[in-house]
FIDO-825539 format. One line per 2 residues: number of its first residue (from 1); for each residue x, y, z of N, C-alpha, C, CB. Coordinates in steps of 0.02 Angstrom, whole numbers, plus 50000, padded with zeros to 5 digits. Glycine has a CB too. Example, Ala and Ser with C-alpha at 12.3 -4.5 7.8 and 13.67 -1.06 7.14 Angstrom:
BEGIN
1) 50660/49716/50390/50615/49775/50390/50660/49835/50390/50565/49776/50452  50642/49888/50354/50684/49947/50357/50645/50002/50394/50704/49970/50286
//
This chain:
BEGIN
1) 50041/49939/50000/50000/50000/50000/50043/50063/50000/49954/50000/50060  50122/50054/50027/50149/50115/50023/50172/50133/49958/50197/50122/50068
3) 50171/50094/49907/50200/50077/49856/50138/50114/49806/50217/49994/49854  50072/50083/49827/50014/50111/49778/50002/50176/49789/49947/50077/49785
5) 50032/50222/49856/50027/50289/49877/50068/50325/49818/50058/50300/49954  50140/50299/49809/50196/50327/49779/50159/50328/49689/50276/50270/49797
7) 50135/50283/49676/50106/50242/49604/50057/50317/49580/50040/50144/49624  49993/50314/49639/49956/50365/49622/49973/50436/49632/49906/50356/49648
9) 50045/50455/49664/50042/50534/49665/50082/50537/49617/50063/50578/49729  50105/50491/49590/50135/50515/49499/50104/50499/49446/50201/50487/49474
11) 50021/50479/49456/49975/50449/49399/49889/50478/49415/49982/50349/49405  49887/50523/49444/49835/50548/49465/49782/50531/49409/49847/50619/49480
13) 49722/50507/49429/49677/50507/49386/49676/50430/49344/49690/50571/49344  49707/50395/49358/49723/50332/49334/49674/50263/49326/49773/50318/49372
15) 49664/50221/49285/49611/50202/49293/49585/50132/49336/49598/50205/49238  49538/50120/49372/49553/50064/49426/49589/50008/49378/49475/50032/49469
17) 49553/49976/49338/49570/49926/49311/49657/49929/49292/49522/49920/49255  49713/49974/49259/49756/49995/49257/49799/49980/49319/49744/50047/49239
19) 49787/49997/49378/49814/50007/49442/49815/49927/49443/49768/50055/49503  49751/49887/49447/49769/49842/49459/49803/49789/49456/49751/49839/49461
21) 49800/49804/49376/49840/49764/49332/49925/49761/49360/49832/49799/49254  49937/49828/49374/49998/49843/49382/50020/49808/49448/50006/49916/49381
23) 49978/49796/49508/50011/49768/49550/49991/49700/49559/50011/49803/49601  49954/49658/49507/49940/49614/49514/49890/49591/49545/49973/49600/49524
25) 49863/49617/49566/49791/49620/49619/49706/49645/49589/49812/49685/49683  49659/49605/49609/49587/49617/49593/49566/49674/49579/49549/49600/49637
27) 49524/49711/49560/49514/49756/49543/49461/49796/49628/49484/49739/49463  49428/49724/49660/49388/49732/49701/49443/49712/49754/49320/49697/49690
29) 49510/49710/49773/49552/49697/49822/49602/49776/49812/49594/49613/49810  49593/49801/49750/49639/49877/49735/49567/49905/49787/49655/49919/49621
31) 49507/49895/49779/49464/49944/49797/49461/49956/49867/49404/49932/49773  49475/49900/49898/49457/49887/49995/49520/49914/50012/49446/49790/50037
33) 49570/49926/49983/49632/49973/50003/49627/50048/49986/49696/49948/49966  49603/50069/49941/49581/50121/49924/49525/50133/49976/49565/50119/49856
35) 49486/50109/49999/49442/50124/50066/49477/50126/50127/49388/50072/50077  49541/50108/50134/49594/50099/50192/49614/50156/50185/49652/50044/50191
37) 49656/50187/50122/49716/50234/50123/49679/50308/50136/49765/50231/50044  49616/50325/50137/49601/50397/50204/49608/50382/50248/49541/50433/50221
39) 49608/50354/50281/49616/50339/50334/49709/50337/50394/49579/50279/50314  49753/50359/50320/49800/50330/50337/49847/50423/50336/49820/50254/50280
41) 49894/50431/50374/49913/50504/50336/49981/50493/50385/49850/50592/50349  50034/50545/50361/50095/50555/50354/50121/50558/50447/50105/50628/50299
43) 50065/50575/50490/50091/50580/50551/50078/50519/50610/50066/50643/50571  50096/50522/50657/50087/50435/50713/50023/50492/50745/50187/50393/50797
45) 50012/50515/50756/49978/50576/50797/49915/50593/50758/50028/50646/50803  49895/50589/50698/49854/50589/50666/49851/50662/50628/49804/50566/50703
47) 49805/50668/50566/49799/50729/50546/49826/50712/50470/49839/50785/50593  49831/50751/50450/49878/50762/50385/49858/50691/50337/49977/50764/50411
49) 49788/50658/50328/49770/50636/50323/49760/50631/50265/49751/50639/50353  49770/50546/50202/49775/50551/50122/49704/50561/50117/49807/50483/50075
51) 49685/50597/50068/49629/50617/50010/49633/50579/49943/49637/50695/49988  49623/50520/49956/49603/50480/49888/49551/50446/49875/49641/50439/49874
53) 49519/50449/49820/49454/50425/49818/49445/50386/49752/49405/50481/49825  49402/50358/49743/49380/50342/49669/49301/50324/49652/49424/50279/49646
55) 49278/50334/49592/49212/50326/49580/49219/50240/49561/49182/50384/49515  49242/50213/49553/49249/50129/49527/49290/50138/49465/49168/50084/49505
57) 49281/50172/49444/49337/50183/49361/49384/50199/49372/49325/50232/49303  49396/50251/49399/49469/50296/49417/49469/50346/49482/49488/50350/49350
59) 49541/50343/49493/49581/50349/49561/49606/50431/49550/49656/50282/49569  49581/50460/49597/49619/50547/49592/49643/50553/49689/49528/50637/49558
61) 49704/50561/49660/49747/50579/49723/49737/50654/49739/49830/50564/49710  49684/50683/49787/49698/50762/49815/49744/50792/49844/49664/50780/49853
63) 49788/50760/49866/49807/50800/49921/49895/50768/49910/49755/50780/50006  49931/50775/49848/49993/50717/49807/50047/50759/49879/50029/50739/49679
65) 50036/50815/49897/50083/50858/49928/50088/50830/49998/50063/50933/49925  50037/50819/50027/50042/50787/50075/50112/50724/50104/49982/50765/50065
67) 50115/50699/50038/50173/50663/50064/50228/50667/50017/50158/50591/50079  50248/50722/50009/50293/50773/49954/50313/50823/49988/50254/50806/49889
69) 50318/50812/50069/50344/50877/50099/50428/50882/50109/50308/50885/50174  50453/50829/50107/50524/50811/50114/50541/50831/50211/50578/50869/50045
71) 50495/50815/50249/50502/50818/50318/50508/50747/50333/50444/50853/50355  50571/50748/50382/50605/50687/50404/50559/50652/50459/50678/50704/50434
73) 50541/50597/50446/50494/50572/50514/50509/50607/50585/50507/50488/50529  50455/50638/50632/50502/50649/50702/50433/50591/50717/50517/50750/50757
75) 50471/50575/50794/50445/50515/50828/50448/50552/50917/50505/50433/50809  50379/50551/50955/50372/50563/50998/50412/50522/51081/50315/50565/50979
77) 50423/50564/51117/50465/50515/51155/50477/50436/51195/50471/50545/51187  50400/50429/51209/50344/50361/51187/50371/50316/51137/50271/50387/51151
79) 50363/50349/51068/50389/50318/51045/50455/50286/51004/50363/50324/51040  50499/50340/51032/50578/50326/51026/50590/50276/51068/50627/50385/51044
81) 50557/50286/51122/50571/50231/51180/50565/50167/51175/50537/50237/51229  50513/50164/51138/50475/50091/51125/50529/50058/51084/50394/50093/51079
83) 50544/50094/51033/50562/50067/50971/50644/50044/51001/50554/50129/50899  50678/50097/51048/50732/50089/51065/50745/50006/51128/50745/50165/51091
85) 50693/49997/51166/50685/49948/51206/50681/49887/51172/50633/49958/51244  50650/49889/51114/50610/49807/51070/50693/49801/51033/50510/49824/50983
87) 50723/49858/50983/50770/49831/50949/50810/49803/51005/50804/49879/50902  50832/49824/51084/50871/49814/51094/50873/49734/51142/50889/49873/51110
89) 50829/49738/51177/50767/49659/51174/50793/49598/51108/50657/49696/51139  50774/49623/51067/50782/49586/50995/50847/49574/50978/50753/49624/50935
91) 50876/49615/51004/50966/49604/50989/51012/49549/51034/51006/49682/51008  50968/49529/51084/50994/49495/51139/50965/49431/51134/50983/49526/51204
93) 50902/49401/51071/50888/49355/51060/50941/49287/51048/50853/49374/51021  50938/49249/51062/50973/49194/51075/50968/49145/51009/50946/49163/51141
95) 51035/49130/50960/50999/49107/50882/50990/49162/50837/50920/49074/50888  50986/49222/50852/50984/49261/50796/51038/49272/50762/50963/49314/50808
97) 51025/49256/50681/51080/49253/50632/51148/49309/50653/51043/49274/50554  51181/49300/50661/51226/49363/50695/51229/49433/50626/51328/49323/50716
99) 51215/49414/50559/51202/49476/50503/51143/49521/50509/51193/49446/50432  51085/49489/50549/51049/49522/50564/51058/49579/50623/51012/49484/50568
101) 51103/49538/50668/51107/49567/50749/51129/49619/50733/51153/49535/50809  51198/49626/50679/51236/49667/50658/51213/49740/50640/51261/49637/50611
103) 51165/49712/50590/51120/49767/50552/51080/49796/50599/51072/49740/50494  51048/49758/50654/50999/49787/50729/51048/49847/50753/50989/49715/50810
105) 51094/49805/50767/51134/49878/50814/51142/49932/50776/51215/49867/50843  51160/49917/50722/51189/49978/50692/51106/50022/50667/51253/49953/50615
107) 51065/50009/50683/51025/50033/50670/51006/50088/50741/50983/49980/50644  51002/50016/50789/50995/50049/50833/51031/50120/50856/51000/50010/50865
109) 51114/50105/50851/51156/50171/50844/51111/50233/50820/51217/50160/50789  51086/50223/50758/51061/50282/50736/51011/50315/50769/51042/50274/50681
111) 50969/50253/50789/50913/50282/50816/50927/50309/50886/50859/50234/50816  50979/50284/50909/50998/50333/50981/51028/50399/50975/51052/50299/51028
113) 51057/50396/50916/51103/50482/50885/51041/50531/50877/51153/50478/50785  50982/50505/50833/50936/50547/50803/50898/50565/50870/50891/50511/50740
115) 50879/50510/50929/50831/50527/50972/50892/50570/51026/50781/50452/51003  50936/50571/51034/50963/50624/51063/50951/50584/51150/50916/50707/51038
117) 50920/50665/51194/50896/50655/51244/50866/50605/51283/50875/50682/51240  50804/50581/51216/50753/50528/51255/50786/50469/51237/50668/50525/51232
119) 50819/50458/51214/50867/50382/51229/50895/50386/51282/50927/50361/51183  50886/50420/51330/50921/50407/51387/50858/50369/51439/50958/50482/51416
121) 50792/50384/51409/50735/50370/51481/50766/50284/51453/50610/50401/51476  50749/50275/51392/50759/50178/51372/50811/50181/51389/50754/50135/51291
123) 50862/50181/51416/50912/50157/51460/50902/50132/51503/50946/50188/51480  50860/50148/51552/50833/50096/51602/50799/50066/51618/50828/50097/51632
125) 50760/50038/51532/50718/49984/51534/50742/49925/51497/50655/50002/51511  50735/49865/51521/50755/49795/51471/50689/49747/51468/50829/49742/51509
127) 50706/49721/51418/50678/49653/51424/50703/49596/51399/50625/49652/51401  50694/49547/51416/50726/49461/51433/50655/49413/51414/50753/49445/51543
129) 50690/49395/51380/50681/49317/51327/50707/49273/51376/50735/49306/51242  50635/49247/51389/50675/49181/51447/50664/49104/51400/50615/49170/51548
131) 50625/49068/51431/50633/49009/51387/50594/48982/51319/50626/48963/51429  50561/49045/51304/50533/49062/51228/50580/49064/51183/50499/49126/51218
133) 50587/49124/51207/50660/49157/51168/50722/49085/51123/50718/49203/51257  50735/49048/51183/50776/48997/51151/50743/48966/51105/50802/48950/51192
135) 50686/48919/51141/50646/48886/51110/50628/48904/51026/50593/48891/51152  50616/48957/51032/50608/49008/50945/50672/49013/50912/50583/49103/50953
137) 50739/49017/50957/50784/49003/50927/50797/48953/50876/50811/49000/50963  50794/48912/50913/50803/48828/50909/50775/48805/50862/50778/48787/50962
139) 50700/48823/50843/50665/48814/50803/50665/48838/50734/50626/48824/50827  50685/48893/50741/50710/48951/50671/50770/48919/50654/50730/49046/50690
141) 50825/48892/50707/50883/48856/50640/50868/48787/50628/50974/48853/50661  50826/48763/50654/50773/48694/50632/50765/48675/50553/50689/48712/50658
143) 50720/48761/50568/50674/48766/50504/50746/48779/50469/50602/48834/50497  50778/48816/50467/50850/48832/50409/50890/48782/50393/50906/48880/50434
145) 50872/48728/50437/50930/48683/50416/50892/48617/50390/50987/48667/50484  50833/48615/50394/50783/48542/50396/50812/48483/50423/50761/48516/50323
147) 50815/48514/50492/50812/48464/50546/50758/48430/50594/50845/48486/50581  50758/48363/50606/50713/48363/50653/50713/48390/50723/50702/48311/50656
149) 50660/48387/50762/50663/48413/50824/50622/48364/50888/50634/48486/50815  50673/48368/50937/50623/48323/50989/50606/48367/51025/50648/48264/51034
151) 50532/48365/51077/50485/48405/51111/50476/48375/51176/50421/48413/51074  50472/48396/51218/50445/48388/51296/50383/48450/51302/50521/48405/51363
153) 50304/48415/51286/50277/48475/51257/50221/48466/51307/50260/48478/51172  50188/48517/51348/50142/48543/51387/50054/48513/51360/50157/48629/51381
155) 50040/48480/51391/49977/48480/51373/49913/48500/51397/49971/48438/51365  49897/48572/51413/49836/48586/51469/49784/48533/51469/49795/48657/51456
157) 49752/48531/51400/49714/48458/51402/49701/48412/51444/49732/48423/51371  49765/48393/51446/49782/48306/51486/49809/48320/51561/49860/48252/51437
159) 49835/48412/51575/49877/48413/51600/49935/48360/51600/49853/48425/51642  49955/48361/51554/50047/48305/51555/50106/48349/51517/50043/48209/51491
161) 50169/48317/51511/50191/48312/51491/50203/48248/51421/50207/48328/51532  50205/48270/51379/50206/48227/51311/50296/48227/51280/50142/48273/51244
163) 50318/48186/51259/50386/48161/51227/50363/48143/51132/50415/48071/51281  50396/48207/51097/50384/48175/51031/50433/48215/50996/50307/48176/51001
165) 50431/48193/50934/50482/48211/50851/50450/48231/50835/50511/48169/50794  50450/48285/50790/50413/48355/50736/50475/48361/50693/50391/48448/50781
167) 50437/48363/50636/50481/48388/50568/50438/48447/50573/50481/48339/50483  50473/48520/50597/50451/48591/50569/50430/48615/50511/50489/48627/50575
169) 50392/48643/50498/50356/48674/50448/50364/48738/50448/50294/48662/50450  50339/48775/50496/50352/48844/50483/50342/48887/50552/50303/48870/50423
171) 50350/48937/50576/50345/48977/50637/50269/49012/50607/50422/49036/50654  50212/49044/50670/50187/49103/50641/50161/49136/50714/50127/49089/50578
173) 50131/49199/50713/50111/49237/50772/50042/49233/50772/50134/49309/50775  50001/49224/50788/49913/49228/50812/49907/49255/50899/49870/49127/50808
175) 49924/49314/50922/49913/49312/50974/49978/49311/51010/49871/49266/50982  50018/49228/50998/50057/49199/51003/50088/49172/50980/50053/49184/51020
177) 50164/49162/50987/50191/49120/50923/50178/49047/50915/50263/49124/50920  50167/49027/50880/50169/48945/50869/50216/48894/50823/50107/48931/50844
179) 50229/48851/50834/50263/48811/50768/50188/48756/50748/50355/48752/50799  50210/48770/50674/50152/48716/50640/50213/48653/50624/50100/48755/50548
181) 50208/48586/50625/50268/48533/50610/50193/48466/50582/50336/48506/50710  50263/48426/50565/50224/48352/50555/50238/48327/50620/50255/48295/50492
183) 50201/48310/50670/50219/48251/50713/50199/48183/50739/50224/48270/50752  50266/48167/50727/50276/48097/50719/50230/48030/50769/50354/48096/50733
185) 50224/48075/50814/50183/48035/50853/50112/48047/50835/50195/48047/50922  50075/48059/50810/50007/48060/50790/50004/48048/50709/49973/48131/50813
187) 50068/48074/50681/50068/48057/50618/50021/48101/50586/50055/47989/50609  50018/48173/50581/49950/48241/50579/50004/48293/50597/49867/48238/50651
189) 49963/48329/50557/50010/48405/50558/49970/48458/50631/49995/48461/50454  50016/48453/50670/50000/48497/50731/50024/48543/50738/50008/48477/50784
191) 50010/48582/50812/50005/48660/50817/50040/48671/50871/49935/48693/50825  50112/48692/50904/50120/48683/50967/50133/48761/51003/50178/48630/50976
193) 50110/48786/51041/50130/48847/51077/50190/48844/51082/50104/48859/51137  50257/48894/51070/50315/48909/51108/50328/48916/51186/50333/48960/51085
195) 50273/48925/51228/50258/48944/51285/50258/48880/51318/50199/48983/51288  50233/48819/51286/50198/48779/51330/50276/48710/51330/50100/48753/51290
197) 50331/48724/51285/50382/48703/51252/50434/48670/51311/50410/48766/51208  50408/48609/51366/50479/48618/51417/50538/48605/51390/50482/48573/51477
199) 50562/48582/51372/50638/48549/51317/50635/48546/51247/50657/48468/51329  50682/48583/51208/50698/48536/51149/50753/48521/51131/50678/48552/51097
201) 50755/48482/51063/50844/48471/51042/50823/48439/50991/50907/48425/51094  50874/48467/50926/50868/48466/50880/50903/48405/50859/50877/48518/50861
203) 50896/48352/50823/50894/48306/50815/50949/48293/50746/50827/48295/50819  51006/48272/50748/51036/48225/50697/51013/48211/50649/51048/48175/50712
205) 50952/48203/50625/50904/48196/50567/50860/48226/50543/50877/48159/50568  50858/48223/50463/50815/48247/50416/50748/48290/50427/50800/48196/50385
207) 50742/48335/50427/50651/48359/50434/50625/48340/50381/50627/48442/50440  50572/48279/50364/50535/48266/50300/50466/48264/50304/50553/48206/50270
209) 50431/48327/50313/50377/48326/50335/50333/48330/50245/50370/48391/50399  50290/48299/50248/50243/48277/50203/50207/48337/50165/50195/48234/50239
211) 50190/48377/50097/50178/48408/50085/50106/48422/50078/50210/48408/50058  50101/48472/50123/50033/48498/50170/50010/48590/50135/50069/48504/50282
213) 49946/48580/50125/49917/48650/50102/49928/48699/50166/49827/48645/50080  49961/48754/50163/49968/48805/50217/49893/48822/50230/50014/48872/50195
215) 49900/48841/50298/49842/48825/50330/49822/48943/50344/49867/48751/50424  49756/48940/50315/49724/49013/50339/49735/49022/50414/49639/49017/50325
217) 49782/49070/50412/49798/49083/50470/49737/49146/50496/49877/49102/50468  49695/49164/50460/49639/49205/50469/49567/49153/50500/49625/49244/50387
219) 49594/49111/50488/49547/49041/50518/49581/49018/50582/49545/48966/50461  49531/48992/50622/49541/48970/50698/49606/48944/50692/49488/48913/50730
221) 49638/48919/50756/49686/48890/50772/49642/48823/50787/49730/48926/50826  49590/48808/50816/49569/48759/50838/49523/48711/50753/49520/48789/50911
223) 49564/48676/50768/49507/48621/50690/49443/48569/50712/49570/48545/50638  49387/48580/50677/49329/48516/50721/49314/48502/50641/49237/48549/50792
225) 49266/48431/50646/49260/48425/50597/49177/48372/50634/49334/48400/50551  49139/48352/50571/49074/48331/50618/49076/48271/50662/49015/48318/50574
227) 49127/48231/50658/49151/48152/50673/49171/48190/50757/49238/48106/50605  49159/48240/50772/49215/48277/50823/49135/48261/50880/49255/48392/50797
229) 49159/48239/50950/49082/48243/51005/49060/48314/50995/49096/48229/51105  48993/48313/51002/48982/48369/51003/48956/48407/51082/48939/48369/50948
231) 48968/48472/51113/48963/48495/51166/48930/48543/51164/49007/48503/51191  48904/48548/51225/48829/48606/51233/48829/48630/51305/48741/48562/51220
233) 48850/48724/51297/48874/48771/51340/48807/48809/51340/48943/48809/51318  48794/48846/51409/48775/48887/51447/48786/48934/51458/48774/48878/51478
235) 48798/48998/51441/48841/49042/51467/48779/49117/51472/48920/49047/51410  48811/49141/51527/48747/49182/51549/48792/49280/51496/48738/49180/51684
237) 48758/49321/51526/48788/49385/51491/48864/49390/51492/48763/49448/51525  48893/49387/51551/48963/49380/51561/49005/49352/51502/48972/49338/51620
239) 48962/49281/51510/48982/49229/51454/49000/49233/51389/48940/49194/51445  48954/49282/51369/48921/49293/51290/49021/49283/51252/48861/49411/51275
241) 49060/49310/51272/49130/49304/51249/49148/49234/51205/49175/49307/51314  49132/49176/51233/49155/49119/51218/49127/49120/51128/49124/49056/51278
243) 49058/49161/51122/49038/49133/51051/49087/49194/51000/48934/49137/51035  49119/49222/51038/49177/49237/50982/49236/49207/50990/49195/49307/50976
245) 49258/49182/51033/49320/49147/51036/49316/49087/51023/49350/49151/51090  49273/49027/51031/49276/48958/51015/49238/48953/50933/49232/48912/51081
247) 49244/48915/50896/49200/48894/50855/49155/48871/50865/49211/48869/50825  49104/48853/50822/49044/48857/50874/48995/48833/50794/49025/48958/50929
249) 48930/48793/50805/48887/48772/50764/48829/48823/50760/48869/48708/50783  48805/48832/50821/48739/48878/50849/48749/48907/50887/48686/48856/50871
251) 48719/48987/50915/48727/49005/50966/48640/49033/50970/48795/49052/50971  48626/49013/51025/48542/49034/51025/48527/49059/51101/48483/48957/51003
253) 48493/49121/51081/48492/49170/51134/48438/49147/51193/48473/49244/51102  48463/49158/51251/48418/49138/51311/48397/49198/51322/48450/49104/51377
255) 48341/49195/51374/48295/49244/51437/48339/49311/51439/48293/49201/51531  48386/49257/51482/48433/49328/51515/48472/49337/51505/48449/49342/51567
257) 48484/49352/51430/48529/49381/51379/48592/49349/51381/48540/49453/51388  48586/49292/51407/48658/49232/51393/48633/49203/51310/48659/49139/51473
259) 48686/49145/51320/48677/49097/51251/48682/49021/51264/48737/49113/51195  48649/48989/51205/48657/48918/51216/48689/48897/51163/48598/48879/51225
261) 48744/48867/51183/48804/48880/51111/48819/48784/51106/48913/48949/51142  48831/48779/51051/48848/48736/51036/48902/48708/50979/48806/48725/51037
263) 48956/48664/51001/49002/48665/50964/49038/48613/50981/49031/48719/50963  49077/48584/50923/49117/48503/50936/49217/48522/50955/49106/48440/50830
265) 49200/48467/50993/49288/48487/50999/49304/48416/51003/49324/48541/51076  49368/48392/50972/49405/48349/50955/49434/48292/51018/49454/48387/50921
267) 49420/48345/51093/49428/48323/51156/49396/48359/51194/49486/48319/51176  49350/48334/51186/49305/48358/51260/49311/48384/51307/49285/48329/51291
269) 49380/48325/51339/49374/48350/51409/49429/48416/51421/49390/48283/51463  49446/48451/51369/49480/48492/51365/49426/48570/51396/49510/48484/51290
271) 49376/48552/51371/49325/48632/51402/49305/48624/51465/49247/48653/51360  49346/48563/51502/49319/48565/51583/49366/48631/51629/49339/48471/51626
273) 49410/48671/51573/49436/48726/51597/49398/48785/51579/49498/48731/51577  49380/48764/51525/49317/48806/51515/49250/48835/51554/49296/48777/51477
275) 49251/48771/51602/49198/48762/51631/49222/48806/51694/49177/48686/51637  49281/48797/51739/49299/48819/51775/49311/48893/51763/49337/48783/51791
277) 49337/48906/51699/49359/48989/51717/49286/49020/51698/49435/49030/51659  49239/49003/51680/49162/49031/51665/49142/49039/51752/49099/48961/51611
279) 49161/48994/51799/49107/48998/51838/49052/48985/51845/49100/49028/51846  49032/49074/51890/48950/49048/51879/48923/49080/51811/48892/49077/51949
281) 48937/49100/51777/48929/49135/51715/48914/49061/51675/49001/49189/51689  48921/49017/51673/48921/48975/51621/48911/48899/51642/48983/48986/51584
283) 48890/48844/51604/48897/48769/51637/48896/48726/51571/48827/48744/51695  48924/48678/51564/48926/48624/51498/48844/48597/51541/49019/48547/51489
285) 48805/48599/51468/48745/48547/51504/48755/48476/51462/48649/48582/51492  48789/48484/51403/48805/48399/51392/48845/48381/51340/48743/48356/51376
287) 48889/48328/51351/48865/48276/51376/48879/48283/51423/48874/48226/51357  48832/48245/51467/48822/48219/51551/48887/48195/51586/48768/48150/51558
289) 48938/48160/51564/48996/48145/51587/49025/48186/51610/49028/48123/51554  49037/48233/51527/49076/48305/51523/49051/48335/51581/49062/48355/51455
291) 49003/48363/51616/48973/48418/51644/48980/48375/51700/48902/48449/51618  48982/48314/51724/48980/48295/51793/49068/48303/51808/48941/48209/51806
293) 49088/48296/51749/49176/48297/51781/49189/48374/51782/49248/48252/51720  49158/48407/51739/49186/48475/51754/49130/48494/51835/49171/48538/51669
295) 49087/48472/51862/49082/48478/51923/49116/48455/51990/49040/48465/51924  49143/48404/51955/49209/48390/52009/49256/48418/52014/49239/48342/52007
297) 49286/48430/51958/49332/48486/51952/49344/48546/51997/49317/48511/51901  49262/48564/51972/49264/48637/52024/49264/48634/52123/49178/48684/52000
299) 49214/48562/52111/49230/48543/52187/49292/48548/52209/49215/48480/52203  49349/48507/52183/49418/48513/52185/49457/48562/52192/49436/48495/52145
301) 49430/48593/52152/49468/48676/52148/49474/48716/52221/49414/48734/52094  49377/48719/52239/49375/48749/52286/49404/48715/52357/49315/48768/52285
303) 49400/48656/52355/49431/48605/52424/49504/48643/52413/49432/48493/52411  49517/48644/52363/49610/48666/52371/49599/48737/52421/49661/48695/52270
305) 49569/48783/52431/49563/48833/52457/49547/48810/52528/49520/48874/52423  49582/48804/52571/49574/48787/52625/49626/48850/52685/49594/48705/52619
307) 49581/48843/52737/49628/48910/52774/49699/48862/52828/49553/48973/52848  49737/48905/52828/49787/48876/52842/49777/48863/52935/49850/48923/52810
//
């Protein structure tokens, strides 16, 4: 998009179809960016805001000067800070290609010359990559080298610990970072949090993971399919949250402005945490198993609270 800014203040008046062609893109995917770029203007602070519009045929840039002033970005002290804390965070990552690190600092340099003064408040802030940090390491020269990898991997589910081989696939961020791999023990392409990661070590052998359609990362993290039990939640107003965060078949409105949601998960007894962090806001009404163990659960929970 910064590219189609530069395109139209030297082609004013240009025609959609034209534009599109040029960057390779829909004519109705040039347009939903063109509904983005007012919205977008030359300062972090707002204001100075692009003027581009189009009738569906053609694109007229108003305002080409706007970003034709030849004024050097300034950056508020907020955000010198920020930027100065993350590169320098990022520089201390563990596994990072050392050509990159190289290029960080020296960047960073600059950005401490230009910010002057307020590089001095980020002086006395850090942050530390504890056992992510490696873990992402580890994994990134995985993926560079197509190696396998062994896992000591967290399972809230089961609460356990699990022992397995993954041929890596690829890193991505949702929230959180994750590795997508083949693993070997299920023989299925899985999803593992970096967070949840107690050990790894990269393995003497081959990564040959099986060639798999990349997966919409704009689509859940969680996969059901109809063969999956199906489960049936309660959740009062409080509640109402879960029918945007879980997937879900139905959600059908109760009395008192809760929902009766319904939706399959691959392991059941995985929403008996569900059940617990809802409270009283919410209850699995079935299946009957499900909902009697997530009542034990909570019994459990609360017995742990005992006065000393």
């Amino acid at each position: 998009m910064l590219s189609l800014v530069t395109y139209l203040r030297e082609r004013d008046g240009s025609y959609v179809a034209d534009v599109a062609r040029a960057f390779g893109i829909t004519e109705a995917e040039l347009i939903r960016d063109l509904n983005v770029l007012p919205m977008c203007g030359t300062s972090f602070r707002g204001g100075d805001l692009l003027d581009i519009d189009t009738d569906g045929e053609r694109v007229w840039f108003r305002n080409p000067e706007a970003t034709s002033t030849g004024e050097p970005l300034r950056l508020a002290a907020d955000e010198a800070t920020a930027l100065l804390v993350a590169a320098r965070a990022v520089a201390t990552l563990p596994g990072l290609r050392e050509g990159d690190r190289q290029a960080l600092l020296r960047a960073t340099a600059k950005l401490e010359a230009a910010a002057g003064e307020m590089a001095d408040a980020s002086a006395s802030l850090t942050v530390t990559f504890e056992s992510e940090g490696g873990v992402f390491a580890e994994v990134d020269r995985a993926i560079a080298q197509r190696r396998r990898l062994r896992l000591t991997y967290y399972s809230p589910a089961r609460d356990e610990l699990t022992e397995r081989e993954v041929d890596p696939i690829r890193l991505f961020t949702v929230g959180r970072t994750y590795l997508e791999a083949w693993c070997r023990l299920s023989e299925a392409r899985r999803t593992f949090r970096l967070d949840r990661v107690a050990e790894i070590r990269m393995l003497d052998l081959p990564a040959d993971p099986p060639q798999v359609e990349p997966r919409d990362l704009g689509e859940s993290l969680v996969r059901t399919t109809e063969d999956d039990p199906e489960v049936v939640v309660e959740v009062g107003p409080g509640g109402r949250w879960v029918a945007e965060y879980y997937p879900h078949e139905g959600a059908q409105e109760l009395p008192d402005g809760g929902l009766r949601i319904t939706l399959r998960a691959p392991d059941p007894s995985s929403l008996r945490r569900l059940a617990l962090r809802l409270g009283r806001d919410g209850r699995i009404v079935s299946p009957g198993e499900l909902a009697e163990s997530a009542r034990r659960a909570a019994v459990q929970a609360l017995e742990a609270y005992v006065e000393e």
